[in-house]
C-alpha positions in Angstrom: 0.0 0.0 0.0 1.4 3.4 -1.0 0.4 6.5 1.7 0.5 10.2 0.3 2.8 12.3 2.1 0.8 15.6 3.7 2.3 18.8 1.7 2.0 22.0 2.4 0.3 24.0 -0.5 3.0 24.9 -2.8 3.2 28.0 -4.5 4.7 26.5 -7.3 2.0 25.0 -8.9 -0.6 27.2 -7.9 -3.5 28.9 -9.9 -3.5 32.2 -10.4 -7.2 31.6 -8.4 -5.6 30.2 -5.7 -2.6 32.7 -5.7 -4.9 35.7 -5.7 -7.5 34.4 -3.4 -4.7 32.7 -0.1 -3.0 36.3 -0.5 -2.7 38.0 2.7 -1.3 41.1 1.7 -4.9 42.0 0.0 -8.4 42.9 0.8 -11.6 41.3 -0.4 -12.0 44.0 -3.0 -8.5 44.0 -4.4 -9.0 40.1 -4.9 -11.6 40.4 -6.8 -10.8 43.0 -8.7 -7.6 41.1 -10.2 -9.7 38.3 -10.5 -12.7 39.3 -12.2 -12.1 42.9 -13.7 -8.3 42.6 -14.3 -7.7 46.0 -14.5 -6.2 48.3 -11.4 -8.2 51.4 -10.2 -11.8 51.9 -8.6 -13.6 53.5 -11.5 -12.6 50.3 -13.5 -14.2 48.5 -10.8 -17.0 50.6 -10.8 -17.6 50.8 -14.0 -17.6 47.1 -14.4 -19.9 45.7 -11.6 -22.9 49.0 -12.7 -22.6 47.2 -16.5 -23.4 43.7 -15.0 -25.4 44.9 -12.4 -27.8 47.0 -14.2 -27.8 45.4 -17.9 -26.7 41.3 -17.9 -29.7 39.9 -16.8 -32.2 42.4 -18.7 -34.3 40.2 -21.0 -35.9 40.8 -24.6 -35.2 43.1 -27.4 -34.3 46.1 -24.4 -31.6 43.9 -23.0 -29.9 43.5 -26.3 -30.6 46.9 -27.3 -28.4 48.0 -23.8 -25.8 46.0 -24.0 -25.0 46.6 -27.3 -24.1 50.3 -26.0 -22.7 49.5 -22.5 -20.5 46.3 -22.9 -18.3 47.6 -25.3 -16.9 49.9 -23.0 -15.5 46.9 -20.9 -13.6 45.5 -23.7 -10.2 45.7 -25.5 -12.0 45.9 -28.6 -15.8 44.8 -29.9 -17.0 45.1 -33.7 -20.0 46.9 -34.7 -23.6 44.6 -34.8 -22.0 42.4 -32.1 -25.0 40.9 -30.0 -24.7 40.0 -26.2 -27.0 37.3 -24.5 -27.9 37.3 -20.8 -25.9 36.5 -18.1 -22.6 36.5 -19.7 -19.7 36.0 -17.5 -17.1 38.4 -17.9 -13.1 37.6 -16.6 -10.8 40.4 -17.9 -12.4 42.0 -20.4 -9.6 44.4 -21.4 -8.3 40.9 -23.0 -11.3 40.1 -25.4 -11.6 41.2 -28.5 -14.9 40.6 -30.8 -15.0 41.1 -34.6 -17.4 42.3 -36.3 -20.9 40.5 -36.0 -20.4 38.1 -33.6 -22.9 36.5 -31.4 -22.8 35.4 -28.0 -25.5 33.4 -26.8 -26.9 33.5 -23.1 -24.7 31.9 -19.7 -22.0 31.8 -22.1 -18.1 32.5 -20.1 -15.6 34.3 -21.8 -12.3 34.2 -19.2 -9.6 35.8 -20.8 -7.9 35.8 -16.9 -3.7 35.3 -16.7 -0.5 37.4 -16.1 1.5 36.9 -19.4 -1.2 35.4 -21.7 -2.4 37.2 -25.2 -6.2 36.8 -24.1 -9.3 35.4 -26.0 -9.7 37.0 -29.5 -12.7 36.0 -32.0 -12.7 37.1 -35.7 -15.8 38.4 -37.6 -19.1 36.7 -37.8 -18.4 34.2 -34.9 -21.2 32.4 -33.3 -20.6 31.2 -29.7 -23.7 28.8 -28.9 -25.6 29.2 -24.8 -23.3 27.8 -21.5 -20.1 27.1 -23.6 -17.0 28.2 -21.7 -14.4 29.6 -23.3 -11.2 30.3 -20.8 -7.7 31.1 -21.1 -6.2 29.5 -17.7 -2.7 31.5 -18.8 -3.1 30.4 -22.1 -4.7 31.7 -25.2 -7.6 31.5 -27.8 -7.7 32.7 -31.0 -11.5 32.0 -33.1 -11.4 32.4 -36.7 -14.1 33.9 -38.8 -17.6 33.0 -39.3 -16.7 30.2 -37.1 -19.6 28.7 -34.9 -19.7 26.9 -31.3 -22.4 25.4 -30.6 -24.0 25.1 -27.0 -22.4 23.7 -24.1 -18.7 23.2 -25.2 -15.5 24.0 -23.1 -12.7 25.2 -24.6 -9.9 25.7 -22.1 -6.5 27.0 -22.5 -3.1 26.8 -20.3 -1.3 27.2 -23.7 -2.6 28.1 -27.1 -6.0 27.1 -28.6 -6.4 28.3 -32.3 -9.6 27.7 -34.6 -9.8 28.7 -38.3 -12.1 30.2 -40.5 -15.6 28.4 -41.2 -15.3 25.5 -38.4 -18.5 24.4 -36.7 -18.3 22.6 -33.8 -21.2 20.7 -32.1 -22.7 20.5 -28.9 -20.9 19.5 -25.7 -17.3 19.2 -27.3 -14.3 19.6 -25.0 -10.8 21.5 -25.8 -7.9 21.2 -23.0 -4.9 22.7 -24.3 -2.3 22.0 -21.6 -3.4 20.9 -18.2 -1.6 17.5 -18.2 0.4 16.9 -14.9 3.5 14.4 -14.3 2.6 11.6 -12.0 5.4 9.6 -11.7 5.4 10.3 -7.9 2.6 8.1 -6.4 4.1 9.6 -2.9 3.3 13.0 -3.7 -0.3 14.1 -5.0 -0.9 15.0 -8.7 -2.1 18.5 -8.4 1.2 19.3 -7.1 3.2 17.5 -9.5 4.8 19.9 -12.4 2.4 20.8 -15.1 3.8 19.1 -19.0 2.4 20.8 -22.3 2.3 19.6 -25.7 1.9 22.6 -27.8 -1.8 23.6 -27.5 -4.2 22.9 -29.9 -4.3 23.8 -33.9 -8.2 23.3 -36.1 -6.8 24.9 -39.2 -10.0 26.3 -41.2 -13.0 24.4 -42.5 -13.5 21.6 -39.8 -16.1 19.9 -38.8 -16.2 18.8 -35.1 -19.2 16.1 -33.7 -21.2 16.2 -30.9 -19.0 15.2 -27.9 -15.7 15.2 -29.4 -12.8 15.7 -27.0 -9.5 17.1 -28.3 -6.7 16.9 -26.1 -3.4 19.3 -25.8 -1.2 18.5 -28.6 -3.6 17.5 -31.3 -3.2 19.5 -34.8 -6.4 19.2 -37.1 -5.9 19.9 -41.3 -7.9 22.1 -43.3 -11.9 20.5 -44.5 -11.0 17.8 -41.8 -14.7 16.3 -40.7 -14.2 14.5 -36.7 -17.5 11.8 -35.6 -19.5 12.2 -32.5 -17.6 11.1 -29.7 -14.7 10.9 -31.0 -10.7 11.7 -28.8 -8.5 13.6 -30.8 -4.9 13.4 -29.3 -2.6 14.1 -32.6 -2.3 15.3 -35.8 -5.3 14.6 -38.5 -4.0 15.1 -42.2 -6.2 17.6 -44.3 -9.4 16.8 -45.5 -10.0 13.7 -43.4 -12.6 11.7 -41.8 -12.1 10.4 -38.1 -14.4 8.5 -36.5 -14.7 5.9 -33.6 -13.2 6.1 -30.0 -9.6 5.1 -28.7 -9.6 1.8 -26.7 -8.6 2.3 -22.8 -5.4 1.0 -21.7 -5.0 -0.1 -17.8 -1.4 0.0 -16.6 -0.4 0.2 -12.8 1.3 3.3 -12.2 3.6 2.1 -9.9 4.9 -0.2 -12.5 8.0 0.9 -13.6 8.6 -1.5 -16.6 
């Protein structure tokens, strides 16, 4: 039987979440204010809880009608005829930018949150479909135009995550770029075991993903490339492709070393 060492929480391989948040040298306000808003100063703070506050949840035509004059204000850069749903969730705005008429649907997250990372950028005509996440953990995404998400999808970035033109991806599909830890140490826990990246992610344009289909950090997709429901992408697809089926598990002991 193997027993887990206790370990302190290491600073290491913190989040910036847990960084900001188990600071002591901050208040409540500051804390959120680097988590959510981004930005340093009280009317930026201001500014950006009497947007949500008065104008997120507002439904109909006169919700869309507001935010398409308010939000803009909170972001690095927004196209004309973009349209915002309710109840969008906002994480350093001052990193997004939106082309020209994109659409994002209601309970969608757009997290452009980290120190050193480029942000969350979408190109014109983009669609991004109700409750799909889109979040840069210190990484990047980069949506090409007249691109389209559909609902409920999670694409999450510790590296890079870059999407062509024309791509369409269905419901509930799932992007990790980064996020794979060493585990070679079955003494010491995984969350605290260094962080390995392959790369990110690359769709080049004209790809088709299915419902459910996971692509993992690392995978590279070609051009007109079509990918079946439920399929796990972990490499590169050639151009113009179709990939279907699921990978077989493997089982291994992790404390075999052979």
């Amino acid at each position: 039987m193997v027993y887990l060492r206790r370990h302190p929480m290491s600073t290491e391989f913190q989040s910036s979440i847990q960084k900001e948040l188990s600071s002591e040298n901050k208040s409540l306000s500051a804390k959120y204010s680097a988590l959510v808003v981004g930005e340093k100063g009280l009317w930026k703070l201001l500014r950006f809880e009497f947007v949500n506050l008065l104008f997120s949840w507002v439904p109909g035509a006169l919700g869309l009608a507001l935010r398409k004059v308010f939000y803009p204000c909170l972001f690095r850069k927004v196209g004309k005829g973009v349209v915002f749903g309710r109840n969008i969730t906002l994480r350093h705005p001052h990193k997004i930018v939106l082309g020209t008429s994109c659409v994002i649907d209601d309970n969608v997250v757009l997290d452009a949150k980290g120190e050193k990372n480029d942000g969350l950028r979408l190109g014109e005509n983009v669609y991004i479909g109700r409750n799909t996440i889109l979040s840069c953990k210190e990484g990047s995404i980069s949506i090409g135009d007249h691109t389209n998400i559909s609902a409920n999808c999670s694409l999450l970035s510790e590296t890079e995550i870059t999407l062509g033109r024309y791509c369409f991806l269905a419901g509930h599909c799932y992007l990790v770029a980064g996020g794979n830890h060493s585990f070679d140490d079955v003494s010491r826990p995984i969350m605290f075991q260094p962080s390995v990246s392959k790369g990110g992610i690359r769709i080049s344009d004209d790809v088709w993903l299915g419902a459910g289909v996971i692509v993992l950090d690392g995978a590279a997709i070609g051009q007109g490339t079509v990918v079946g429901a439920g399929a796990v992408v972990t490499g590169p697809l050639p151009e113009y492709a179709v990939a279907v089926g699921s990978r077989r598990l493997v089982i291994r002991d992790r404390r075999d070393k052979n």
